[in-house]
py3Dmol code that shows the C-alpha trace and the ligand (Angstrom):
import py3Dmol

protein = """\
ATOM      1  CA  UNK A   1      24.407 -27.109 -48.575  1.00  0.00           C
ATOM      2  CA  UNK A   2      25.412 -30.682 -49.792  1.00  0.00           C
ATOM      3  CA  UNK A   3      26.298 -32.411 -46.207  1.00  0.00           C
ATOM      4  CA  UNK A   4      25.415 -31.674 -42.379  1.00  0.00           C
ATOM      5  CA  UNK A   5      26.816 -34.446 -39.395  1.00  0.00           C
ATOM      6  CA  UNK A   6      26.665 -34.195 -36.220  1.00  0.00           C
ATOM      7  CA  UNK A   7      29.901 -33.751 -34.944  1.00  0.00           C
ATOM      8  CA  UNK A   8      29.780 -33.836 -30.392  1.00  0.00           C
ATOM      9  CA  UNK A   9      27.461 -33.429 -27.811  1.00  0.00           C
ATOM     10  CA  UNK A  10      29.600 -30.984 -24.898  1.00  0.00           C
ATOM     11  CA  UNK A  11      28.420 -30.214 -21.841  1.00  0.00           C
ATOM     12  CA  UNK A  12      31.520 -28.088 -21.341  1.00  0.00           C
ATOM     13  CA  UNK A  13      33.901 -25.836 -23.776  1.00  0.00           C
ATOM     14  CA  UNK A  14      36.777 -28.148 -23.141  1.00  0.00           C
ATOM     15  CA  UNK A  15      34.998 -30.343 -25.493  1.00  0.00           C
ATOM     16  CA  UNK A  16      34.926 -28.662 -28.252  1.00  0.00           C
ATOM     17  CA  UNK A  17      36.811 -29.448 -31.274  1.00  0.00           C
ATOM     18  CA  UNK A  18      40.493 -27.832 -31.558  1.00  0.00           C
ATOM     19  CA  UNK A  19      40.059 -25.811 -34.784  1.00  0.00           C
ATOM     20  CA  UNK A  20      39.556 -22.599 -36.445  1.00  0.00           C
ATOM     21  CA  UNK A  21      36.044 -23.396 -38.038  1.00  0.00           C
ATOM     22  CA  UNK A  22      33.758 -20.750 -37.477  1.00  0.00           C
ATOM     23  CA  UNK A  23      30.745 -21.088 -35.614  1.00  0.00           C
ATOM     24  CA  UNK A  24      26.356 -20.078 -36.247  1.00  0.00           C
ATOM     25  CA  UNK A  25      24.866 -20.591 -33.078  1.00  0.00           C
ATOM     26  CA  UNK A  26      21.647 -20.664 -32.228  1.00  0.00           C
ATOM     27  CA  UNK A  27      19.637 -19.833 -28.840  1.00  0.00           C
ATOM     28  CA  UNK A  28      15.920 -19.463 -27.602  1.00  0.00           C
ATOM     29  CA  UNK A  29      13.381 -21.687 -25.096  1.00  0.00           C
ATOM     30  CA  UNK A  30      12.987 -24.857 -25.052  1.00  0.00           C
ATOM     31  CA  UNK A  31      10.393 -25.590 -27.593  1.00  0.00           C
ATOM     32  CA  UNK A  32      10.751 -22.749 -30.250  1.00  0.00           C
ATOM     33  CA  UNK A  33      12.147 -25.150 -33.221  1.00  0.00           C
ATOM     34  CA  UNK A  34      15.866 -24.845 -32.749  1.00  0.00           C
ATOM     35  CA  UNK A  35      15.695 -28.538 -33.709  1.00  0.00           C
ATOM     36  CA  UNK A  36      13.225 -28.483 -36.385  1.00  0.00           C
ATOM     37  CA  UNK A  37      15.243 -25.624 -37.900  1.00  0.00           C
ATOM     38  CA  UNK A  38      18.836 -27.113 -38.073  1.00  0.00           C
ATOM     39  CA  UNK A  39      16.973 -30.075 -39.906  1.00  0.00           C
ATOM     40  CA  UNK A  40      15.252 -27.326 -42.259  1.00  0.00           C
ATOM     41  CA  UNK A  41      18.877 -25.765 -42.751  1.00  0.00           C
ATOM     42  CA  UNK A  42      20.607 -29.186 -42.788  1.00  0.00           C
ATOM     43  CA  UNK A  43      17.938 -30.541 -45.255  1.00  0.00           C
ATOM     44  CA  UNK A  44      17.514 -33.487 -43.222  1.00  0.00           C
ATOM     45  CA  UNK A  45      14.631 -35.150 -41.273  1.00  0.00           C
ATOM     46  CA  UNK A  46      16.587 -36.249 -38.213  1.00  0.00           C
ATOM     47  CA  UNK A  47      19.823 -34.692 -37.755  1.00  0.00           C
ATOM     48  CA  UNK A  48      18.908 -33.105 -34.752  1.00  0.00           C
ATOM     49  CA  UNK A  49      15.974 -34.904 -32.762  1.00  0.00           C
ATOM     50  CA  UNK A  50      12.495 -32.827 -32.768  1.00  0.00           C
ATOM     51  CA  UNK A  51      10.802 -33.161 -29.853  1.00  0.00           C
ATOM     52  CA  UNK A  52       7.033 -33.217 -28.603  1.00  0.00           C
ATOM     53  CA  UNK A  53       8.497 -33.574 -25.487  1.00  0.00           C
ATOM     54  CA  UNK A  54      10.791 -29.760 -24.626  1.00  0.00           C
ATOM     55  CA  UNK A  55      13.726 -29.176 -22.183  1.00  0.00           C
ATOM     56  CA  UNK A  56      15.453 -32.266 -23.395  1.00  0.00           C
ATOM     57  CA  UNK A  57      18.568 -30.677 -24.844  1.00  0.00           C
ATOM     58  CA  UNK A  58      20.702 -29.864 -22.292  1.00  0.00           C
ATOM     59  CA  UNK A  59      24.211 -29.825 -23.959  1.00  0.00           C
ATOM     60  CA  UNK A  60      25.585 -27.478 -26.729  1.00  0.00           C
ATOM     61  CA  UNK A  61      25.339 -30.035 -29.404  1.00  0.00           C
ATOM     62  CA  UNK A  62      27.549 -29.073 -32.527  1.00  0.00           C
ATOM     63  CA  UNK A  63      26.965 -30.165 -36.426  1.00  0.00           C
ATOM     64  CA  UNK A  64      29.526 -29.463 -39.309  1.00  0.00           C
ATOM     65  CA  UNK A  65      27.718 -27.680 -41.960  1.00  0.00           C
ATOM     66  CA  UNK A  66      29.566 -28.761 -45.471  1.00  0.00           C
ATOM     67  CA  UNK A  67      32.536 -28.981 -43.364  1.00  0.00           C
ATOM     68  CA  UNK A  68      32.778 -25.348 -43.376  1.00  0.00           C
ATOM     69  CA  UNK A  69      31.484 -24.415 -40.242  1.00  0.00           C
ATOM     70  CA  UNK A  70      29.635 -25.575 -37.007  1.00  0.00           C
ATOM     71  CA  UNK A  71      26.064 -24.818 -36.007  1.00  0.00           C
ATOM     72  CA  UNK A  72      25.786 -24.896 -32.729  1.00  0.00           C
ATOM     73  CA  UNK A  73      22.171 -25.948 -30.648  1.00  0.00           C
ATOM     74  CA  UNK A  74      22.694 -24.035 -27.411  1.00  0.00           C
ATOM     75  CA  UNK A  75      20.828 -25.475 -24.384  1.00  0.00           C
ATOM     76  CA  UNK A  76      16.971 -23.836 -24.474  1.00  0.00           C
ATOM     77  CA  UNK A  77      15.964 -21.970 -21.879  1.00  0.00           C
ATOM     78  CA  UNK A  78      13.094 -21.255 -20.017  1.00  0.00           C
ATOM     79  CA  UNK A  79      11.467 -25.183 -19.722  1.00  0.00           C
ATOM     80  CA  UNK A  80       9.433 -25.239 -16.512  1.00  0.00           C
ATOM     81  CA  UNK A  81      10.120 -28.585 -15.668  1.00  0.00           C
ATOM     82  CA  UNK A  82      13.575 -28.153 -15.184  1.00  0.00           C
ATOM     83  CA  UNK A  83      15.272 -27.599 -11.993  1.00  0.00           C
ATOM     84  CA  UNK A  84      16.135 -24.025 -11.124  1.00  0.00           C
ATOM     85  CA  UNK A  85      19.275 -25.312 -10.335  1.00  0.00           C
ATOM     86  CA  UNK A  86      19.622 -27.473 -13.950  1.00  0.00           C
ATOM     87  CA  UNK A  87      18.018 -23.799 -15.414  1.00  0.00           C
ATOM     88  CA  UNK A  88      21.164 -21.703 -13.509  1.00  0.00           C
ATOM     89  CA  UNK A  89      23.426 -24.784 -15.191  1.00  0.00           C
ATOM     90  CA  UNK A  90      21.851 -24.042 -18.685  1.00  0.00           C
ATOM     91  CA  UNK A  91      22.544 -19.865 -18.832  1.00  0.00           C
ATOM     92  CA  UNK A  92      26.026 -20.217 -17.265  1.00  0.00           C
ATOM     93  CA  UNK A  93      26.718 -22.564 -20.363  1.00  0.00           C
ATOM     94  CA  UNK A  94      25.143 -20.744 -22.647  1.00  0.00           C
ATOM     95  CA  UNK A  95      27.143 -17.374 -21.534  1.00  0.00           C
ATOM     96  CA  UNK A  96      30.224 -18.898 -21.579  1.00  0.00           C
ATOM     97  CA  UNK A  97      29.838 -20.268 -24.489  1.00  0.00           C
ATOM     98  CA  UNK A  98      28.836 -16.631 -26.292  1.00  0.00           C
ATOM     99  CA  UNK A  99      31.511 -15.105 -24.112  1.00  0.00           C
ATOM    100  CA  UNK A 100      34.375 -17.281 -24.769  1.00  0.00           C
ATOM    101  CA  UNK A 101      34.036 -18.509 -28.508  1.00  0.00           C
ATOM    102  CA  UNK A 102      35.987 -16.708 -30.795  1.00  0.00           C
ATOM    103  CA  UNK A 103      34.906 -18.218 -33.902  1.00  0.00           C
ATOM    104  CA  UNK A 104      31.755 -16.907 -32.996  1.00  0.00           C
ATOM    105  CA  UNK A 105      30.404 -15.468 -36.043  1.00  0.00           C
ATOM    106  CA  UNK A 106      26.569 -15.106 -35.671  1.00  0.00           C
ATOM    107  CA  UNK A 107      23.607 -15.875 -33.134  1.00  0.00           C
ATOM    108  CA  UNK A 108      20.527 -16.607 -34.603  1.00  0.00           C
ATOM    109  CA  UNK A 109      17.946 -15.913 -31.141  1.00  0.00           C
ATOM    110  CA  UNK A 110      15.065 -17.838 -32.168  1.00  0.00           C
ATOM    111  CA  UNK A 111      11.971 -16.704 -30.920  1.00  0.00           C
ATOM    112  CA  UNK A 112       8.350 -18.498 -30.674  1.00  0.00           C
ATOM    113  CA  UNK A 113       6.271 -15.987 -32.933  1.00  0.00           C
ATOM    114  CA  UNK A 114       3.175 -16.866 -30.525  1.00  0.00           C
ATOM    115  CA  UNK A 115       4.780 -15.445 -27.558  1.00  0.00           C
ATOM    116  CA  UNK A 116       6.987 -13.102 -28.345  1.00  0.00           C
ATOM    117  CA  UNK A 117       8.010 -10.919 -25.457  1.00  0.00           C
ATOM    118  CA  UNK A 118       9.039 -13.468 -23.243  1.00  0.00           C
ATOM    119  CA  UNK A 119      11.557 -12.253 -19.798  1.00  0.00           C
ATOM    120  CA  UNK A 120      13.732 -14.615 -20.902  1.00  0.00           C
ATOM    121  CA  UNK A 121      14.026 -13.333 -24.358  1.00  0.00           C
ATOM    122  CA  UNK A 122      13.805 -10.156 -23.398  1.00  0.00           C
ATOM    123  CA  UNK A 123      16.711 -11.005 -21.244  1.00  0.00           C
ATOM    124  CA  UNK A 124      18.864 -12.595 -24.158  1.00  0.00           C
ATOM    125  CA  UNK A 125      18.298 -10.134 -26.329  1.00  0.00           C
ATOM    126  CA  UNK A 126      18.997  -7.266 -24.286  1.00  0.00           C
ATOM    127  CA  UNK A 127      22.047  -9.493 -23.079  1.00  0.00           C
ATOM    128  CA  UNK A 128      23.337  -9.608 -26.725  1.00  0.00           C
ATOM    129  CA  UNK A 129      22.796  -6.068 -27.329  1.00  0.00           C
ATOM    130  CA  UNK A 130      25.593  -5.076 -24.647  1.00  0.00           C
ATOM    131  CA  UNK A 131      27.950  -7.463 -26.391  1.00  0.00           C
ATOM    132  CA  UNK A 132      29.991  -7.140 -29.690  1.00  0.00           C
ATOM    133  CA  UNK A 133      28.521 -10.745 -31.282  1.00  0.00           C
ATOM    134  CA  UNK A 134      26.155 -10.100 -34.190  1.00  0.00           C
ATOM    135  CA  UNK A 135      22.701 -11.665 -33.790  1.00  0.00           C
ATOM    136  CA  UNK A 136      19.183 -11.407 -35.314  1.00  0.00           C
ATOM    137  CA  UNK A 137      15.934 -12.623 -34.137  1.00  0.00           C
ATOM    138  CA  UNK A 138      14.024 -15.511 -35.812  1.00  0.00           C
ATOM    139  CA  UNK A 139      10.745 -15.055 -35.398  1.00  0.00           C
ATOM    140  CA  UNK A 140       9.693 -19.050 -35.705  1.00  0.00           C
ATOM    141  CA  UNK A 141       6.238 -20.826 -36.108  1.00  0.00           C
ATOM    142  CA  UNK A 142       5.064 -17.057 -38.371  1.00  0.00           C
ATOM    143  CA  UNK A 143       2.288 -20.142 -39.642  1.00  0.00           C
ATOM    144  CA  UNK A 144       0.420 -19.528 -36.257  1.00  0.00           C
ATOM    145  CA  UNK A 145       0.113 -16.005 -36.590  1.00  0.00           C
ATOM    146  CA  UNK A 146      -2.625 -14.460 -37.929  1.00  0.00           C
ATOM    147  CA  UNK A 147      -1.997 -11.651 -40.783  1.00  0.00           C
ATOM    148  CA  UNK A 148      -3.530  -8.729 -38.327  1.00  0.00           C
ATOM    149  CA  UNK A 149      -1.352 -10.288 -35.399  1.00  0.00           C
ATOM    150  CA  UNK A 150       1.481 -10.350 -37.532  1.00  0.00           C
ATOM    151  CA  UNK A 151       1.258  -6.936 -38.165  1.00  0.00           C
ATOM    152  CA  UNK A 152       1.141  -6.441 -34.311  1.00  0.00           C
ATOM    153  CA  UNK A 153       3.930  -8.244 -33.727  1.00  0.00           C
ATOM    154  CA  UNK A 154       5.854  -5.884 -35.781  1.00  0.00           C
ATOM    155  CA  UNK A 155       5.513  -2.858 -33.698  1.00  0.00           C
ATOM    156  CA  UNK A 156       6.350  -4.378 -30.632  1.00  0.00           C
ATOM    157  CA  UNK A 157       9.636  -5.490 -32.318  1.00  0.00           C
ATOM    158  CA  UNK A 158      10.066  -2.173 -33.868  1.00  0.00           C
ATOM    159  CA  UNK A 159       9.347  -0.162 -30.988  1.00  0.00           C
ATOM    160  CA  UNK A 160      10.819  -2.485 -28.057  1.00  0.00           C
ATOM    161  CA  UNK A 161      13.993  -3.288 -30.118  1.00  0.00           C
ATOM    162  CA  UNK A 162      14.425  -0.807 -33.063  1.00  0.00           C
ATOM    163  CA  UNK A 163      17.204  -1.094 -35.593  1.00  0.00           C
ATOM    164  CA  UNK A 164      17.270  -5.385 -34.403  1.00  0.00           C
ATOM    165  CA  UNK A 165      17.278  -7.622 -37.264  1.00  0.00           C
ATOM    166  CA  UNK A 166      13.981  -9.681 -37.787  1.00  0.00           C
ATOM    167  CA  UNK A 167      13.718 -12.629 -39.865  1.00  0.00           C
ATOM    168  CA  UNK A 168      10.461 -13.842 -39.919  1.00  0.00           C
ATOM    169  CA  UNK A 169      10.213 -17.941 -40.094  1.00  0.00           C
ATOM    170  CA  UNK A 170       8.402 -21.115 -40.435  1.00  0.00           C
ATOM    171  CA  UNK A 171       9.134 -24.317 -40.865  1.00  0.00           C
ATOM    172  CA  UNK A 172       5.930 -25.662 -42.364  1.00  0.00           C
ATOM    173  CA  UNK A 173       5.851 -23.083 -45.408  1.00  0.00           C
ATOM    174  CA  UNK A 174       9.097 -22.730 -45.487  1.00  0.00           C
ATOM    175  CA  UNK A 175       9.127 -18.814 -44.933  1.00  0.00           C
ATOM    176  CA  UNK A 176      12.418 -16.488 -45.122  1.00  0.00           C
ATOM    177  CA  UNK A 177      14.847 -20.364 -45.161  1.00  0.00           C
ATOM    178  CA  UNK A 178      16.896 -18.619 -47.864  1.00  0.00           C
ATOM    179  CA  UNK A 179      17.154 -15.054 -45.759  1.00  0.00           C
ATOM    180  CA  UNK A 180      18.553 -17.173 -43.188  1.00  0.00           C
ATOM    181  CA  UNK A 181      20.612 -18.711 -45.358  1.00  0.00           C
ATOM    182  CA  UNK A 182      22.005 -15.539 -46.814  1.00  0.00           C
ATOM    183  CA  UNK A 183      22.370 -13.528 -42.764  1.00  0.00           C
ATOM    184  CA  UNK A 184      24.611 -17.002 -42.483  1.00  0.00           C
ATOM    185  CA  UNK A 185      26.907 -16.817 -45.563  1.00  0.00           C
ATOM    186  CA  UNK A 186      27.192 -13.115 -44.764  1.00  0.00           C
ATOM    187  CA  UNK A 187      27.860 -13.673 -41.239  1.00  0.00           C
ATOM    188  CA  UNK A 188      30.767 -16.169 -42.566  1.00  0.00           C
ATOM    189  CA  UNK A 189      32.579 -13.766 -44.858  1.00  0.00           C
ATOM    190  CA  UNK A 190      33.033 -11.469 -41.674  1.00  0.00           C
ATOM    191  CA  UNK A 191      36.828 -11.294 -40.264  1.00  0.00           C
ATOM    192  CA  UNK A 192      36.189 -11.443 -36.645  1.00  0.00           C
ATOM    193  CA  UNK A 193      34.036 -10.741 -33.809  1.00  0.00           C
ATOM    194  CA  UNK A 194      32.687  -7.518 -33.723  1.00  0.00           C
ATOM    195  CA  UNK A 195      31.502  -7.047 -37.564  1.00  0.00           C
ATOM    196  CA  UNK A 196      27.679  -6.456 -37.932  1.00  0.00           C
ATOM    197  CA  UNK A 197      25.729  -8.617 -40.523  1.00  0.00           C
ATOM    198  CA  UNK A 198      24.846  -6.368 -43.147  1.00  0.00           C
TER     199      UNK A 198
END
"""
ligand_1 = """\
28
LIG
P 13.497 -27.216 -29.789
O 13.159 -27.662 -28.392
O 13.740 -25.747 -29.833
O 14.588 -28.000 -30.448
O 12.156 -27.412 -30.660
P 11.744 -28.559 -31.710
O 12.437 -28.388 -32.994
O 11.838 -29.886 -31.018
O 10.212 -28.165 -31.979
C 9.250 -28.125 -30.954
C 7.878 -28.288 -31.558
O 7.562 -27.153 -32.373
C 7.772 -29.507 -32.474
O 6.511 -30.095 -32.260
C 7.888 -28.912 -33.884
O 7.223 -29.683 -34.860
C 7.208 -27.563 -33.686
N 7.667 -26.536 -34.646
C 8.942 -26.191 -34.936
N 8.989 -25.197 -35.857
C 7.705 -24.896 -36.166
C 7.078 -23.938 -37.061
O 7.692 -23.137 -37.776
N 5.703 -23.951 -37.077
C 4.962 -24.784 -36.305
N 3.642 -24.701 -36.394
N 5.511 -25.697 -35.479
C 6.858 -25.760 -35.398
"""
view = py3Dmol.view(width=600, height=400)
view.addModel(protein, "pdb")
view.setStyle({"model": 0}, {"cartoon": {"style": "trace"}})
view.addModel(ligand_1, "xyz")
view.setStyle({"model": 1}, {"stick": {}})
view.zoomTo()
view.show()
């Protein structure tokens, strides 16, 4: 990875660049790291903003990766604050936006370690499942999990969503960046929708 920009902040698809680039998308609530992470990935401190403050993204907000492809911030879900109707506004993006990107080569579904079973994850993921896109979970902010809890958090995975890819994550240590790395460049050597990640 030698350059990341942001490219466009869309509240709609008609906004989206014109081109053939493939796109890494990511999705989870507001809050799990989505930012943190594309700065990890990008190797930057403030390509995308980190903020104490969640719920604040509310566009798909796309950044060229080497100028090979996007990765795309999808609107977080799940932030209390925000209007039901604003909430509707955020899952009818995000859907069309999984449904009608064909460049679409990979979802990362970030999920907040701490709280892992969420409805609304639960939702996405089993949403996904029914779909031909490849995904795997990122199981973000592993640092504040306990070793014992860890190994709970395991089961449920295992036994609520067997055979789902798990990469566990964190930002402060660092954890798994180069598995990520490696589901990505995999993810990009696929032809088209409908390949699994190996
Ligand atoms: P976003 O709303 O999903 O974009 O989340 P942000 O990237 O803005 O992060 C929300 C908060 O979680 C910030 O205070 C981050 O510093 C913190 N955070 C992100 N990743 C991690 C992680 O791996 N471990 C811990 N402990 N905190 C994290």
């Amino acid at each position: 990875m030698t350059s990341a920009s942001f490219y466009i902040s869309a509240t709609n698809l008609a906004e989206f660049p014109d081109d053939n680039k493939p796109h890494i998308a990511m999705v989870g609530r507001s809050n799990v790291g989505k930012s943190s992470m594309i700065n990890h990935l990008a190797q930057q401190k403030k390509l995308a903003r980190v903020s104490s403050e969640p719920g604040r993204t509310q566009t798909i907000n796309l950044y060229t990766m080497d100028d090979r492809f996007y990765l795309v911030d999808l609107p977080g879900y799940g932030y209390a604050k925000t209007s039901k109707e604003k909430r509707a506004e955020f899952s009818t993006m995000i859907h069309e936006y999984l449904e009608h990107t064909a460049q679409l080569k990979l979802v990362l579904l970030i999920i907040d370690a701490r709280i892992p079973a969420t409805d609304l994850d639960a939702t996405m993921l089993e949403w996904l499942q029914q779909t031909t896109i490849p995904f795997i979970i990122v199981m973000n902010k592993m640092d504040k999990v306990k070793p014992t809890d860890a190994q709970k958090l395991h089961q449920l995975f295992q036994e609520k969503y067997p055979g789902v890819r798990r990469i566990e994550h964190s930002i402060l240590s660092g954890k798994n960046q180069k598995e990520i790395w490696s589901a990505i460049e995999s993810a990009l050597r696929t032809a088209s929708r409908g390949e699994m990640v190996s």
